[in-house]
N, C-alpha and C positions, 0 to 999 in steps of 0.2 A: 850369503856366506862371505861377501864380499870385506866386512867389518874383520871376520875370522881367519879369512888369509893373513889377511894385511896386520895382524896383531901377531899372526906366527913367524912371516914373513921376519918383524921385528924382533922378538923372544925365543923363538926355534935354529939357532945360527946352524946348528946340522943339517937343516933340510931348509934350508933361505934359497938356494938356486932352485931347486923343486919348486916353492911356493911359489918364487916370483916371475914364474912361465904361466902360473893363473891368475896376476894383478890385470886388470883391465881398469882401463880409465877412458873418460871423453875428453878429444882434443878438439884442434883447430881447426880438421882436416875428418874427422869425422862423424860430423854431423850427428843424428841422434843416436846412433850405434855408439860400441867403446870400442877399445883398441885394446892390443895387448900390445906389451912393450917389443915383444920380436916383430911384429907386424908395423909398429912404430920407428922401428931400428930397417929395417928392409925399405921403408918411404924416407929414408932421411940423405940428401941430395949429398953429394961427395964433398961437397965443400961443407957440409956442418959435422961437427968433431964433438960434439955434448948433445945432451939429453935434455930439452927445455921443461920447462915445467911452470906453472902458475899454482901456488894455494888461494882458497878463499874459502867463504862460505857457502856458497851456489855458482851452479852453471854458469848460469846469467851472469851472475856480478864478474868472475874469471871470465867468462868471452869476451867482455865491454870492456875488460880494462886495461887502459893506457899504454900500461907496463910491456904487453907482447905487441903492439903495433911494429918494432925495430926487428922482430922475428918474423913477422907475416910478411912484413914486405921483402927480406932474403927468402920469403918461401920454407920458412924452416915451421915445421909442427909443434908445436906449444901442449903437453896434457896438460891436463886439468884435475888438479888434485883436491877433492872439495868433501871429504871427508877428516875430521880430527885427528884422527891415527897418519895420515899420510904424511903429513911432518918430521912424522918420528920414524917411517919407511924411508 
């Protein structure tokens, strides 16, 4: 159901804070589980002020890549957004 949130999430502006309490994604921080964005927002250290985020095509290529190294080492959580739609969320 994950494709059908995240299309409503985009197209349903009425019920966009509803939908977007069941986006789950995998980050930096945990491992093969997903996270949900409250449970990502409650880990994010007082000194980080934004929402990090990486797109790509797969997990794998978004964990490996270069680009969040300067986020890992402040310790701040990176999702990983690796579905098509999530661009446009």
């Amino acid at each position: 159901f994950s494709k059908n949130v995240k299309l409503g999430v985009h197209e349903d502006s009425g019920n966009r804070a509803k939908l977007s309490e069941l986006l789950m994604y995998h980050s930096t921080k945990s491992g093969d589980e997903m996270t949900s964005l409250k449970d990502y927002i409650s880990r994010m250290p007082e000194s980080q002020k934004d929402i990090y985020y990486i797109t790509g095509e797969t997990k794998k290529a978004v964990e490996t890549s270069p680009f969040i190294e300067k986020c890992k080492k402040r310790n701040y959580e990176v999702l990983f957004m690796v579905d098509p739609i999530d661009e446009y969320c």
